[in-house]
Structures are given as structure tokens and as C-alpha cells.
VEXDREN-2710 file (C-alpha; in Angstrom, 1 decimal):
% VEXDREN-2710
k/r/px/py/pz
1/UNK/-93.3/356.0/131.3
2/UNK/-91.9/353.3/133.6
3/UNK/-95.5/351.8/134.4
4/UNK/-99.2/352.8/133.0
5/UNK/-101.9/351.8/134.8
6/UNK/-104.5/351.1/132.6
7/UNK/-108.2/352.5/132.7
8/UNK/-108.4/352.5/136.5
9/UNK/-111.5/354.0/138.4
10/UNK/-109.4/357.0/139.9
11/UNK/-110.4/358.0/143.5
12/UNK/-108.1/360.3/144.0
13/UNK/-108.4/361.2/147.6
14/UNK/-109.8/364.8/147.3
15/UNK/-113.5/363.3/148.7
16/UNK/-114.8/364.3/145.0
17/UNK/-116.3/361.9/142.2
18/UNK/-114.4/359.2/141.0
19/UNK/-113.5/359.2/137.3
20/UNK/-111.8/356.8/134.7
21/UNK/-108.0/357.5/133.5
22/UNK/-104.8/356.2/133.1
23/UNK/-102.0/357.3/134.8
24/UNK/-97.9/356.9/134.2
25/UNK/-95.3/356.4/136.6
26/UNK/-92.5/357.7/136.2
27/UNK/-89.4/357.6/138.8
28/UNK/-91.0/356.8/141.7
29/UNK/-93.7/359.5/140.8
30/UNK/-97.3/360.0/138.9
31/UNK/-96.0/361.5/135.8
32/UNK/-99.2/361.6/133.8
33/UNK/-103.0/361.5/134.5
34/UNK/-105.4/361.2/131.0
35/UNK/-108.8/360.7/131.5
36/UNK/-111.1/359.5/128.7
37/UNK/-111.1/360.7/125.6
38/UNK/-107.3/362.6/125.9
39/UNK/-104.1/361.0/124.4
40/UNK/-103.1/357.6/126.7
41/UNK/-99.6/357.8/127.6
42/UNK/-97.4/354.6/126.7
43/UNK/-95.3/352.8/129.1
44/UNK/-92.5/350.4/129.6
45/UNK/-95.2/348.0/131.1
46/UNK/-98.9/348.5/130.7
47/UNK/-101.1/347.3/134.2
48/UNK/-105.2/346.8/132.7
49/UNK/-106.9/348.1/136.1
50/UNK/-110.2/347.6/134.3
51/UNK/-112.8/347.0/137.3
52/UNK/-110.3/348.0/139.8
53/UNK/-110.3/351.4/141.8
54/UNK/-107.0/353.0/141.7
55/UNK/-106.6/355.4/144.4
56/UNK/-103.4/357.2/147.3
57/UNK/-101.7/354.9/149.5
58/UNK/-103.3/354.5/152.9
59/UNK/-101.8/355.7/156.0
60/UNK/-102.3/353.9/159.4
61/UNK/-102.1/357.0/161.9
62/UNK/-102.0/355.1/164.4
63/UNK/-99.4/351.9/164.1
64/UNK/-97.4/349.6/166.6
65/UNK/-95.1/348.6/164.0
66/UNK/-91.8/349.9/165.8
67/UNK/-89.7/346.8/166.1
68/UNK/-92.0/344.5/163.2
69/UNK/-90.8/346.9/160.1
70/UNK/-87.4/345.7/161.6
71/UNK/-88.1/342.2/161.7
72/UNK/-90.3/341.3/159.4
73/UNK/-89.1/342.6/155.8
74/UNK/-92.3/341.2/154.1
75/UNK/-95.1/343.1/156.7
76/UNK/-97.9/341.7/154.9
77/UNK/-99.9/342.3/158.1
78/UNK/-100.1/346.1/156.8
79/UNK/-98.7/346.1/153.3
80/UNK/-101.5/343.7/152.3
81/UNK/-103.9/346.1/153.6
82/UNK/-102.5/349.1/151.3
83/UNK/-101.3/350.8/153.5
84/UNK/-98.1/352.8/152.3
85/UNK/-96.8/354.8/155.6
86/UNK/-97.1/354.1/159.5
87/UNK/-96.9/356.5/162.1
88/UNK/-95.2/354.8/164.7
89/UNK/-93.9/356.1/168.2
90/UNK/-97.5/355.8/169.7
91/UNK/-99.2/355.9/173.0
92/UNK/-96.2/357.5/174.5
93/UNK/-93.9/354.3/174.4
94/UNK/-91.4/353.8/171.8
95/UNK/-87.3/352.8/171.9
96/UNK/-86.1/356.1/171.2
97/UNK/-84.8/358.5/172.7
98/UNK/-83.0/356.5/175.6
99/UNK/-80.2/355.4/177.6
100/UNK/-79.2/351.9/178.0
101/UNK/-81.4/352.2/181.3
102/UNK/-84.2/352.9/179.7
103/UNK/-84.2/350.9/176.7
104/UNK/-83.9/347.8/179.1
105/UNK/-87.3/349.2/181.3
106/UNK/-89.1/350.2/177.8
107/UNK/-88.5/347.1/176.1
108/UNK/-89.7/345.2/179.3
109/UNK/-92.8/347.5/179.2
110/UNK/-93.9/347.1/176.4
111/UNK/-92.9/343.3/175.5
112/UNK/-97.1/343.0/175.1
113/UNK/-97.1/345.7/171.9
114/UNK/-94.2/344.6/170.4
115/UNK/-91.7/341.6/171.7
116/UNK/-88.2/342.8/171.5
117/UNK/-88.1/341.8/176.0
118/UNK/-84.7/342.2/177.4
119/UNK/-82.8/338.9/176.3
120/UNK/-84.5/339.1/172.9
121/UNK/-81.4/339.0/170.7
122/UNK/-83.5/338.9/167.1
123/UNK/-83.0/342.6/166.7
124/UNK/-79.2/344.8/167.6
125/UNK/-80.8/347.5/169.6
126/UNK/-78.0/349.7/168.3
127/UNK/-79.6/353.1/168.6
128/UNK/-80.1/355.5/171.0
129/UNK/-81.4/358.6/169.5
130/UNK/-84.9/359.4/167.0
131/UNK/-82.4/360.0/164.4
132/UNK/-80.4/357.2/164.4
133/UNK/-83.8/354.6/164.8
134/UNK/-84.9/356.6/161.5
135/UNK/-81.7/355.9/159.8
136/UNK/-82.1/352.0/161.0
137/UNK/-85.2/351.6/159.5
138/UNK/-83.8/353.0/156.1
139/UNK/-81.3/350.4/156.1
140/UNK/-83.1/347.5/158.1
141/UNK/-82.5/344.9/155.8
142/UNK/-79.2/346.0/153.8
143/UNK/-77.3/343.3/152.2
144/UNK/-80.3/340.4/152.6
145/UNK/-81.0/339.8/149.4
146/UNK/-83.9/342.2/148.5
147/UNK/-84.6/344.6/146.0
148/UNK/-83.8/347.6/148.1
149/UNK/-82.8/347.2/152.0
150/UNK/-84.9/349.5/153.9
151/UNK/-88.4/348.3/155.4
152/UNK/-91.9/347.3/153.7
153/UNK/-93.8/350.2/154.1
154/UNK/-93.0/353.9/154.7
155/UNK/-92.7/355.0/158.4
156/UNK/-92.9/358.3/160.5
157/UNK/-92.1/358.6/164.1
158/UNK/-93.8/360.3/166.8
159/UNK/-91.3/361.3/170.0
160/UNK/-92.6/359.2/172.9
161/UNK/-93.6/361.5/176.0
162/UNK/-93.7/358.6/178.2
163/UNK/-90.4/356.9/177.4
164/UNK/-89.2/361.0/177.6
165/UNK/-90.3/361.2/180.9
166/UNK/-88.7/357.9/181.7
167/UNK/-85.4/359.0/180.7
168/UNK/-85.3/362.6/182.6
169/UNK/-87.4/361.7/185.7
170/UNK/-88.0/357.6/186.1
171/UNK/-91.0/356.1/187.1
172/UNK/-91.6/358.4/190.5
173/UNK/-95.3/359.6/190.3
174/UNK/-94.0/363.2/191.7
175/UNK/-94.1/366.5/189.6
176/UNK/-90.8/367.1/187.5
177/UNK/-88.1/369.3/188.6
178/UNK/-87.1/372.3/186.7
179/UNK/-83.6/370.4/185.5
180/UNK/-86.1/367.3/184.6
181/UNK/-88.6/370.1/182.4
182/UNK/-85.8/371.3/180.8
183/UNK/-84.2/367.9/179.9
184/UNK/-87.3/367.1/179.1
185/UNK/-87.8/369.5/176.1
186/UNK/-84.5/369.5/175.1
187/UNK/-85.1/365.7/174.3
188/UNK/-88.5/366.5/172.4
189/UNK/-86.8/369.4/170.7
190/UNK/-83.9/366.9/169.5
191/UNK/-85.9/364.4/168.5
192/UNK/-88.1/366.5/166.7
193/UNK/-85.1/368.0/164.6
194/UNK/-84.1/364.7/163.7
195/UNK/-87.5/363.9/162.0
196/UNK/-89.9/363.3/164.6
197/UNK/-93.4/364.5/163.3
198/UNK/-94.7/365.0/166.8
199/UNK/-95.3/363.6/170.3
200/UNK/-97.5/360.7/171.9
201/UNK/-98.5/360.1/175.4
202/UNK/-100.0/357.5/177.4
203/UNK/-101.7/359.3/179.8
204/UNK/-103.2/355.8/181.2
205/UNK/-100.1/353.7/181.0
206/UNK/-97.2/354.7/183.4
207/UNK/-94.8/356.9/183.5
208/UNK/-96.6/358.9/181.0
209/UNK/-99.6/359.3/183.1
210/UNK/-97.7/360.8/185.9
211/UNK/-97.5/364.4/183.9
212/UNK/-99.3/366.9/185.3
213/UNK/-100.8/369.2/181.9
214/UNK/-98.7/371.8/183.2
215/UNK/-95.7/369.7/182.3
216/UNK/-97.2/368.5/179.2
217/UNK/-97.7/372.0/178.3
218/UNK/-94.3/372.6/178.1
219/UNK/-93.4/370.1/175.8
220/UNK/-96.4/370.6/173.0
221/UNK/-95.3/374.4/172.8
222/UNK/-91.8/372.8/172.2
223/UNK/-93.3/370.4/169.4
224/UNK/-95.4/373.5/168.2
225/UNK/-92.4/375.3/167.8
226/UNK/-91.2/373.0/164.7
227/UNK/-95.1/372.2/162.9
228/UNK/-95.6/369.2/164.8
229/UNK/-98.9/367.8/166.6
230/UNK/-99.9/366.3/170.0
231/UNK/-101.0/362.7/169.4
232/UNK/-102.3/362.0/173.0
233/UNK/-104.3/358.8/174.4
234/UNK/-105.7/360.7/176.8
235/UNK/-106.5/360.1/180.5
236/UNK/-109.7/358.1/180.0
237/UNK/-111.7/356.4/177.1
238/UNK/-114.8/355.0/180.0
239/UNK/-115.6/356.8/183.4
240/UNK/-114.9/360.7/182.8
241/UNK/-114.4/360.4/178.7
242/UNK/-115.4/363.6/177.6
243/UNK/-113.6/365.4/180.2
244/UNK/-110.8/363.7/178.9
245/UNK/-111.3/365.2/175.7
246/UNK/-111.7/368.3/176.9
247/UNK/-108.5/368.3/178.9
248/UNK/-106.7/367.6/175.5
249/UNK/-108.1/370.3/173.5
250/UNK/-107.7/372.9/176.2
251/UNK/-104.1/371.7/176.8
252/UNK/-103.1/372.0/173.4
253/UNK/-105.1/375.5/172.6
254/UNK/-102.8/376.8/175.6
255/UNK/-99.9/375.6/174.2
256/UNK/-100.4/376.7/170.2
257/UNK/-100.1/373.1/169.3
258/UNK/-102.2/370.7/166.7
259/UNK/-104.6/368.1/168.1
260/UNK/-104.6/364.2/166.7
261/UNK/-106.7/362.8/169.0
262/UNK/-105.8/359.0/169.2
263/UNK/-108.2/356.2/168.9
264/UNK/-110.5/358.2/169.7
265/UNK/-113.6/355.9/171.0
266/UNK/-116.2/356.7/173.5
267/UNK/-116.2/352.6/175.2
268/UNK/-117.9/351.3/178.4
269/UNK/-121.7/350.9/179.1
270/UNK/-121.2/354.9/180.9
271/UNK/-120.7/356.1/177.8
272/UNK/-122.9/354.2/175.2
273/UNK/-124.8/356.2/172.9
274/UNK/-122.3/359.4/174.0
275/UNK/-120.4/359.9/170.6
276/UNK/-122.7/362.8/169.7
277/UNK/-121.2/364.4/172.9
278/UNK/-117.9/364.2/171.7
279/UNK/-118.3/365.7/168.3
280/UNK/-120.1/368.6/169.3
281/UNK/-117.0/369.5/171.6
282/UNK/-114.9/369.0/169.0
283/UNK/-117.2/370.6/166.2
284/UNK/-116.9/374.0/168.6
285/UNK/-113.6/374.0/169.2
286/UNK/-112.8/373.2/164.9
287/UNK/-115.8/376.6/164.8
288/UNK/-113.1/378.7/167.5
289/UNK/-109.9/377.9/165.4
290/UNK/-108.6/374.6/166.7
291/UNK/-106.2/372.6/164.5
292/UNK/-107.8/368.6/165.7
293/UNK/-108.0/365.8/163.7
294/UNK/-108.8/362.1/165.3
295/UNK/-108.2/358.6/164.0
296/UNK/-110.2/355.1/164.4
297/UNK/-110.5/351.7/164.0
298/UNK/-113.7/350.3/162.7
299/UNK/-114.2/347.5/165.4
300/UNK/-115.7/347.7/168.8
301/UNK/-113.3/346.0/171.0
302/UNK/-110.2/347.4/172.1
303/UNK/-106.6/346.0/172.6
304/UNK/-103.7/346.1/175.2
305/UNK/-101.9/344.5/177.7
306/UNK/-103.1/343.2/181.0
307/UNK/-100.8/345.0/182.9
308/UNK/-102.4/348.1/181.7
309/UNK/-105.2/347.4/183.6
310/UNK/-103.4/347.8/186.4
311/UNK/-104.2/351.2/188.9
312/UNK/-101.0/353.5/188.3
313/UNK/-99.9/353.5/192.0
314/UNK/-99.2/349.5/191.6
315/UNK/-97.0/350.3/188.5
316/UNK/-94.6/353.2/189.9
317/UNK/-91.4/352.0/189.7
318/UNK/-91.1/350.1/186.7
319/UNK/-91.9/346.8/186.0
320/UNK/-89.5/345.0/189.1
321/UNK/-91.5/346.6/191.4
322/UNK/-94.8/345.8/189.7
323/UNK/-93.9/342.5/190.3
324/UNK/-92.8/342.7/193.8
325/UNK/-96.5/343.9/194.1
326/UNK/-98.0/341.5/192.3
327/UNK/-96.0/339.0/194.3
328/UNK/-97.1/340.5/198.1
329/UNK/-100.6/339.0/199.4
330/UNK/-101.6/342.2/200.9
331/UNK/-100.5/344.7/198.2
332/UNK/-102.1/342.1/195.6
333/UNK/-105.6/342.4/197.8
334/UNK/-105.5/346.2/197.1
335/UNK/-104.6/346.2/193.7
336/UNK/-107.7/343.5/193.3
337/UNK/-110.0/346.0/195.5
338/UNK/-108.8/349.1/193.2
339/UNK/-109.1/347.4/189.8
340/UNK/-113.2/345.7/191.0
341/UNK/-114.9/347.9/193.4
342/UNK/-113.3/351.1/193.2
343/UNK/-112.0/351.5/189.2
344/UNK/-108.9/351.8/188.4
345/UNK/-107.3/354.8/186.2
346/UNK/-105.3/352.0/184.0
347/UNK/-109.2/350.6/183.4
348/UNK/-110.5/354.4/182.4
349/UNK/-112.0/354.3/186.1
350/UNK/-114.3/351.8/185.6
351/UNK/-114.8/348.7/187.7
352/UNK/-113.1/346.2/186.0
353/UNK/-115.5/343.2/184.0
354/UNK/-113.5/340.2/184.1
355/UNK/-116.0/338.4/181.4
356/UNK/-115.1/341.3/179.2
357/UNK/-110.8/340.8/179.0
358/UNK/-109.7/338.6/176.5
359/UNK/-106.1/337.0/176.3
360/UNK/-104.7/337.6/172.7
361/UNK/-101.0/336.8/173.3
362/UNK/-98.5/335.3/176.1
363/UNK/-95.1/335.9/175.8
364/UNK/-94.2/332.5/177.9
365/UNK/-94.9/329.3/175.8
366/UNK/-96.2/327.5/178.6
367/UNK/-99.3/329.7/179.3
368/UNK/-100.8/329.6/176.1
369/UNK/-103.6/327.7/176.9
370/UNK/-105.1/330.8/177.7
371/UNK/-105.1/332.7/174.6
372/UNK/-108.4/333.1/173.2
373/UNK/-110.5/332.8/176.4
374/UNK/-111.6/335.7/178.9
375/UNK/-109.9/335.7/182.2
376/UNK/-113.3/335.0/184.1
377/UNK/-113.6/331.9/181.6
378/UNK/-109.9/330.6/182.6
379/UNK/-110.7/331.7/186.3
380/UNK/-113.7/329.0/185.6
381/UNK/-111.4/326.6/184.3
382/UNK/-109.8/326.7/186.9
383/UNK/-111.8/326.8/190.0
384/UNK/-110.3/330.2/191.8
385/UNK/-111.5/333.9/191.2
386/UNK/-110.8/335.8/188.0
387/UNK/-108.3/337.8/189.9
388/UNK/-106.2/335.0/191.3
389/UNK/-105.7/333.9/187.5
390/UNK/-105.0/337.6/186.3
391/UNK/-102.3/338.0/189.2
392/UNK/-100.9/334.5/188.2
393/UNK/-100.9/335.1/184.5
394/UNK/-99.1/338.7/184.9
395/UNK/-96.4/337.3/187.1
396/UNK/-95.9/334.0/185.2
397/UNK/-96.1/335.8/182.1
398/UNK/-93.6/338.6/183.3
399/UNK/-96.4/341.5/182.3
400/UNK/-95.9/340.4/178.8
401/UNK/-99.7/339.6/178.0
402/UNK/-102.0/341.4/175.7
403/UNK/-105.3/341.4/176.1
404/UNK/-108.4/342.4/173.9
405/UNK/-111.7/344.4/175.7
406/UNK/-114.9/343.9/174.7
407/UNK/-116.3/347.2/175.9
408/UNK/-117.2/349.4/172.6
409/UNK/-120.4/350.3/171.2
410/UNK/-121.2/350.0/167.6
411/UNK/-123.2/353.4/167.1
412/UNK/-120.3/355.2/168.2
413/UNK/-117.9/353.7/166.0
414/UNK/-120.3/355.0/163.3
415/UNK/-120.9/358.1/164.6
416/UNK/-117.0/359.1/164.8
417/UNK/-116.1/357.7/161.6
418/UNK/-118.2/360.3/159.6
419/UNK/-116.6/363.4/161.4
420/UNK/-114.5/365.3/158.6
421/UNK/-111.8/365.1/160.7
422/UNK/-111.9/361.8/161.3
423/UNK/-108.8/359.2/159.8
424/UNK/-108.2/355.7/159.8
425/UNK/-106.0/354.0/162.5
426/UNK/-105.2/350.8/163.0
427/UNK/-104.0/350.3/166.6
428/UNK/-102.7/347.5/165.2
429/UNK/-100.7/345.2/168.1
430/UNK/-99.5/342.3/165.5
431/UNK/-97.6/340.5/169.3
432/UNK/-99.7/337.5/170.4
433/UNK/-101.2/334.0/168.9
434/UNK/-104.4/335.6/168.7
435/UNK/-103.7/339.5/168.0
436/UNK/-106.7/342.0/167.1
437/UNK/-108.3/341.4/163.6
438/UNK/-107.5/345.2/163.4
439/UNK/-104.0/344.8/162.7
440/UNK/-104.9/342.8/159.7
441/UNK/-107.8/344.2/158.4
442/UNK/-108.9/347.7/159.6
443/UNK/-108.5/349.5/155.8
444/UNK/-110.2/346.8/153.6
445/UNK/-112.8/346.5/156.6
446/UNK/-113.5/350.4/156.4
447/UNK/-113.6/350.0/152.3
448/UNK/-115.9/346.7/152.4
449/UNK/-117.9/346.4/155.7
450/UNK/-118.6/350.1/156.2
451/UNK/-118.5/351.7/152.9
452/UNK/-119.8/349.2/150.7
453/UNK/-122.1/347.5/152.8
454/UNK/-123.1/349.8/155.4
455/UNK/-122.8/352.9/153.0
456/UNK/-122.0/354.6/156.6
457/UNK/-119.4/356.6/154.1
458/UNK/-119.3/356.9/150.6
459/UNK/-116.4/355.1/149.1
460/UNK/-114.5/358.3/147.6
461/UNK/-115.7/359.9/150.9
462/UNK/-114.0/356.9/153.1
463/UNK/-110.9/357.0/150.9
464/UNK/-110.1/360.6/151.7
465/UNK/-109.9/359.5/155.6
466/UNK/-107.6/356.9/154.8
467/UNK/-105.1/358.9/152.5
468/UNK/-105.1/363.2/152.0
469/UNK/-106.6/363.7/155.3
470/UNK/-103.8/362.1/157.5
471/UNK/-101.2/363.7/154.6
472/UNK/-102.5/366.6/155.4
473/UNK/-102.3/366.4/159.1
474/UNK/-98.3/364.7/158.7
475/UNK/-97.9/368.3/156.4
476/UNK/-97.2/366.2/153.4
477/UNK/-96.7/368.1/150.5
478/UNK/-96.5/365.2/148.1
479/UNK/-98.5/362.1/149.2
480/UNK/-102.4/361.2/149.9
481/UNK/-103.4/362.4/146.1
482/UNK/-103.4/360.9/142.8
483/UNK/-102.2/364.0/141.6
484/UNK/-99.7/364.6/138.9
485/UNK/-95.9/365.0/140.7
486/UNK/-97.0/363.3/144.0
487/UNK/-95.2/360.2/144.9
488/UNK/-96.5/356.9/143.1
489/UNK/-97.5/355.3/146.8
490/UNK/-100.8/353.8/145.2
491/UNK/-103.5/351.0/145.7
492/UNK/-105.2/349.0/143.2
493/UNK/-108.4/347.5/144.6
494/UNK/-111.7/345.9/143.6
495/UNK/-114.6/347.8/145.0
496/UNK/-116.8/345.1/145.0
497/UNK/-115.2/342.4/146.4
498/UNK/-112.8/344.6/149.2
499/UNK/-112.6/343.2/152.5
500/UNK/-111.0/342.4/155.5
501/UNK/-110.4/338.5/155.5
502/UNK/-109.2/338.8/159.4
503/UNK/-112.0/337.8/162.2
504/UNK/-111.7/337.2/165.7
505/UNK/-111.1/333.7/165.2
506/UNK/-108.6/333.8/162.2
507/UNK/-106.7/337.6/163.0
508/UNK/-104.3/337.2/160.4
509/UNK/-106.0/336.2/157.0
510/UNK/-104.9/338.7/154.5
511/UNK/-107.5/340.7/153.0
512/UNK/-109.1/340.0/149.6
513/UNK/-109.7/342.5/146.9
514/UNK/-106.6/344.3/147.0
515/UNK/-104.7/342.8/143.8
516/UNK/-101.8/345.7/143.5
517/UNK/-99.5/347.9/145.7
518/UNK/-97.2/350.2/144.9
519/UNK/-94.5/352.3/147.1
520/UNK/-92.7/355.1/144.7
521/UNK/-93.8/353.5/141.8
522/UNK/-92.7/349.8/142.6
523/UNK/-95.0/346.6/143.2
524/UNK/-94.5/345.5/146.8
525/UNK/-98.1/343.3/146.6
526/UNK/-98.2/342.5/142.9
527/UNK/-101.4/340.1/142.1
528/UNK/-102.3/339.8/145.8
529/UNK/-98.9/338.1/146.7
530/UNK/-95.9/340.2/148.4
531/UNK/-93.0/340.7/145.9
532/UNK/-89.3/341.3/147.1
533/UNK/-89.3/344.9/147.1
534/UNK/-88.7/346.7/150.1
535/UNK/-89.3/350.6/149.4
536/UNK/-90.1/351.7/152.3
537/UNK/-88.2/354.2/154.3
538/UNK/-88.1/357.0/157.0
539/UNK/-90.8/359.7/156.7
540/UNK/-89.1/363.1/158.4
541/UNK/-90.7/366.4/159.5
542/UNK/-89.0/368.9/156.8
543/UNK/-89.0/372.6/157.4
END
């Protein structure tokens, strides 16, 4: 064999008992599994994994990775973590398909989740298509000196309904015309083709939201036509959450297509104590033949930008004329009223809580003084109203700040986690001085703070969301197991020491506990320090 691992504690992903082995590597691949007592296979190098739990790679189903794989060739933020594969292409906003047009008003858009704002020259925006972005990331960092030149971890793409809708209609709030319906899923079915695993929306971030479900519809029996799923975050996580939900699972029963429900929280004081709620619709639509899975993050607050917050009528047009709006005393004065007395549908319809928004990252140097403190605590600062701070920051900052929002509930981060269907999601915006701990630490948090400490799941239990269950749902026919033939794409961790070293105050400590990572059989974290291999590539739909 290339590599033995050494009397590991194998938890092989499957949700059943852990038991002790060793296992070869050979070419990228496990080539032999002997548990005690059977002959041990020899190797060119010999890892002693005594103590450690040896178990699949971990898969972040939901990831915001999309320009960082390309920048960053050592992505520690996740590869530390274990995780093996992204899936990336989320919330309905991604840099592929598109024009020149609409590469310039995406990248602008969505500056918050991942830099990369028009005028950024650190990355050659030199694709256009799904396909060609893929075959970027498997040659991201050709000719740099590392041991391989694609990216750090494994990657698979989800076709972007918004940035979709933005290239065949704009950002008009107005039904789609037949010619726009048509382009529209004959860019799904093309980027589909050329390895998309599926399509994201936004449906509370424009222009994604402007789709009626008849015209998303359409598009998930395109992307049910090749396998795929519908990875929707859906119309509302606070005021009218459930019927949300609903709206997804009937959509998607009409059209023939699977269901991963994203981040799926139940957040806001309406809905405290509501996850119950949530799972028994689900539970009766898994009972009448639904194909749903779900993904988390085990923290309560969420994380965006501030322009999301924004009610969707101030955001048609693109981001010029949320500006222009911004800018405009009276428009401002309505947009204020919307967003705290009435609810706005970019705050889930809730009235927004000022004390409750968190500024993580600024893309302007000069307003970083607020990072770290809630806009009513800035507002303070100050001397003016929260809003006349938020208005300031949003123009100043040219809609480029994220945000975190305290507004979760702990017992319903619990309650969704142990759903069978449930998976592990990061959510993980890595933009911004102070970015969500969850980027950093969401899988070593699940395996420490909620496994071991919390025994909310048992650990081989918690392992199988993080690894065979989202295989399953990507149709993976060779990852998520320690199985014999499946790719190597393994982690090496200590079960009693695991855990996320991020916190709010320090978001990117690496984890501890996590000594060894492997992508097809090669170290890219090797004694808890990032080697110079980069084995990651390109995860396409097949069949």
C-alpha cells in the first residue's frame, strides 16, 4: 500500500458502531480495511492512529467558498475543519452562468459573501459558463509551485437561479416572459450538463425573490430531468416560516424534483420553540414519498449582508439604483418605515431589531470601526438613530457589509440537528474582519460541543450527517464511507479533545483535535499544520 493507517477507531459513516482496523491507501483510494485479529496490510508509510477516530471526509453542503478556493490555495478555514468537498453556487448567487453584464452586477451583489467587487483585479474573471468556472477551479493554481494546481478541497457547484434570472430577465420585479422562461431553462439545462449538481435560490435576496413558483417550477423539472435537487433558501426563516417550508416541498413534489432544504432554522422570537412544527411537515411528506434532506449549522445566530435586510422593492434594479434610494430623503424614510414598523420581506417580515445586527465585515477600510458592534450600539456612538447609521454605512460601504443576526433559538438548533435527514452546513461567509465562527468551526463544533458534550447525537450518529448522508444526496457513488474502493477523502481526529477553536471574538482560530487530512489518499493537513498539496478539484453530476 501507499499509506496504512494504523489501528484507527473506524467510524465509517454508515451511523453503525465504531470498530478498530487499519486501513491501506492505495492510489488515491482505500485499498484495504482489516480489523483486529485479520492479517495487517503493509505500507510504504505506516500512520499509528492509536486514540484517534478515523472516519469519511466531511462535506459542507452549504459553502460560500466560490471565489476563496480561487484565492486562497491553502483554505485552512475549511480544510482544517476536515472538510473534503464544498458545495458551492448557494443562495441563488454565484458567477456563473453570465454575461459581462451580469458578472459586473453579481460581483457588486454579492461583494459582502465573497470580495471579488468590480475593480477587484486579485482574480481574472475569465469564465463565463458553469463549465468553464469548474475547469478553473481544477487548474486554479497551475504552475505556483504546489504539489498539484487545482484548489484545497474538493468542490461541487449548484446553478444559481438568481444570477439565472439576472441574466434572462434583469432585476425588474415583473413575471418572466415566455422567451425569458425558455432562456431561462435552457441556461439551467446547460449548466447542469456541464456538471452542475443542482439549483439554489434566494428567494429573500433579489432578483431571485422576484420568481413566482410557477416560474420556479419550470426550472426544478428541468434540474429533475438530469438527477439533480432544489437547494432553496426559501421565502422566510421568521414571520410565515413554516409556510415557507411548505411552499418548497409543495413546489418541488409538483415539479418531480429533490428537496435540500438550506439552512434550515426556524429564527425570531415568532417562531421560538416551533422546530417540532417543522419536522412533523417534513416527517409527512418523507411518509408520502418525498425525496428532502436539510442542512445546519450548530450556532444560533445567522449571517448576511446588510443590504439584505433591505425590503425587495428598494433593491429592484440592481445595486445603482439601491443606492440612488438609499441616497433620496424621502425614499430612505420609506425604506426605514418598511424595514421597523411594517417588516420587511429581506428581514423574513419581521420588524427589524437594530440591537440584534451585528457588523462582521466592511469592505471600505475607513469604516471599520464598526465591525464588531450592533448598529444600535454604533447608532449610540454616535448620537443619531440606528437607521441613520445603517443608511450611512450601506452607502459609504457601497452595500458591501456583512452582518451577523442574533435571532436563533438554541432548542431548535437541537431539535433539527437530530432529523435523519438532517446534514451539516456551514454557511460559511469567510469576507469580513470579524466573519461568523461558523466558517471556521461548524464540523469540529458539531463533533465536540454537540456530540461529545451535549451527547445531542451520538458521535458515529453525528458523523454520518456530516459525510454518507450529503454523498448520498450529491448521488456519490464513491465518497462519504470508509469502505473498501471509495475514494481515500479521510479525517483523522481525536474524539476527546475535538473542537471548534473559533468564537465570536476570535472567528478564525483553527480547530484543535483534528491532527490528519487526507484528499485521494494525500495529506493536505498533516500533524495539524497545512501541507503543500492541493488535491482538490471539480465534483460533476455524472449520468
Amino acid at each position: 500500500m501507499d499509506l496504512v493507517i494504523r489501528d484507527a477507531r473506524v467510524i465509517d459513516g454508515t451511523g453503525g458502531p465504531s470498530y478498530r482496523a487499519d486501513v491501506g491507501i492505495e492510489d488515491g483510494r482505500i485499498a484495504a480495511i482489516r480489523r483486529e485479529g485479520e492479517p495487517r496490510p503493509s505500507g510504504a508509510r505506516v500512520v499509528d492512529a492509536a486514540g484517534l477516530a478515523l472516519s469519511p471526509g466531511f462535506i459542507d453542503m452549504h459553502a460560500h467558498s466560490d471565489l476563496a478556493l480561487l484565492r486562497d490555495p491553502e483554505h485552512t478555514a475549511k480544510a482544517a475543519q476536515g472538510v473534503t468537498l464544498e458545495v458551492i453556487g448557494q443562495d441563488g448567487l454565484s458567477y456563473a452562468p453570465v454575461d459581462d453584464t451580469t458578472l459586473a452586477q453579481v460581483r457588486q451583489a454579492i461583494t459582502g459573501w465573497n470580495g471579488g467587487a468590480p475593480g477587484d483585479t486579485t482574480i481574472d474573471f475569465d469564465w463565463r459558463t458553469v463549465g468553464e468556472y469548474l475547469d478553473r477551479l481544477d487548474r486554479a493554481f497551475e504552475g505556483q509551485g504546489f504539489d498539484g494546481g487545482g484548489i484545497a478541497v474538493n468542490a461541487a457547484y449548484l446553478v444559481p437561479q438568481g444570477t439565472v434570472r439576472m441574466y434572462a430577465v434583469g432585476w425588474d420585479d415583473r413575471p418572466a416572459t415566455d422567451a425569458e422562461l425558455a432562456r431561462m431553462k435552457r441556461l439551467v439545462a446547460e449548466s447542469m450538463e456541464q456538471g452542475a449538481v443542482g439549483m439554489s435560490s434566494g428567494l429573500t435576496y433579489t432578483p431571485g425573490m422576484y420568481a413566482a413558483d410557477s416560474e420556479l417550477t419550470e426550472l426544478c423539472r428541468v434540474v429533475a430531468g438530469y438527477d439533480g435537487y432544489y437547494c432553496p433558501h426559501h421565502r422566510s426563516y421568521g414571520a410565515g416560516a413554516l409556510q415557507a417550508y411548505e411552499e418548497m416541498v409543495t413546489l418541488t413534489r409538483d415539479a418531480g424534483c429533490a428537496l435540500h432544504l438550506a439552512h434550515a432554522t426556524m429564527n425570531f422570537g415568532v417562531n421560538k420553540g416551533r422546530a417540532p412544527e417543522l419536522l412533523t411537515l417534513l416527517d409527512e411528506a418523507l411518509a408520502a414519498g418525498a425525496d428532502i434532506s436539510l442542512d445546519t449549522y450548530p450556532y444560533t445566530p445567522g449571517c448576511t449582508t446588510l443590504v439584505a435586510m433591505l425590503p425587495s422593492w428598494a433593491s429592484e434594479g440592481g445595486p445603482d439604483a439601491i443606492l440612488e434610494r438609499l441616497r433620496d430623503e424621502a425614499t430612505a424614510e420609506r425604506i426605514r418605515h418598511h424595514m421597523e414598523v411594517i417588516g420587511a420581506d429581506g428581514c423574513h417580515g419581521v420588524p427589524i431589531e437594530w440591537d440584534t445586527i451585528e457588523i462582521s465585515g466592511v469592505s471600505t477600510p475607513g469604516l471599520a470601526d464598526h465591525v464588531g458592534r450592533t448598529v444600535a450600539d454604533s447608532a449610540a456612538r454616535a448620537g443619531e438613530a440606528p437607521w441613520t447609521t445603517a443608511r450611512r454605512l450601506l452607502i459609504e460601504d457601497r452595500l458591501g457589509s456583512t452582518i451577523l443576526q442574533h435571532v436563533g433559538h438554541e432548542e431548535n438548533v437541537r431539535q433539527i440537528m437530530r432529523h435523519r435527514v438532517h446534514t451539516g452546513g456551514s454557511d460559511g461567509i469567510l469576507q469580513g474582519a470579524k466573519p461568523h465562527p461558523r466558517a471556521y468551526g461548524t464540523f469540529p463544533h458539531y463533533l465536540g460541543r454537540y456530540a461529545r458534550e451535549l451527547g445531542v447525537l451520538p458521535l458515529e450518529e453525528c458523523v454520518a450527517h456530516l459525510t454518507a448522508r450529503p454523498a448520498a444526496r450529491l448521488r456519490l457513488p464513491d465518497r462519504g464511507l470508509v469502505r473498501e474502493g471509495y475514494r481515500a477523502d479521510l479525517v483523522l481526529f481525536d474524539p476527546g479533545t475535538v473542537a471548534a477553536g473559533s468564537t465570536f471574538e476570535a472567528p478564525r482560530t483553527p480547530p484543535v483535535g483534528i491532527p490528519h487530512v487526507l484528499i485521494d489518499g494525500r495529506f493536505v493537513i498533516e500533524d495539524g499544520r497545512r501541507t503543500h498539496v492541493l488535491a482538490g478539484r471539480s465534483v460533476r453530476r455524472t449520468g
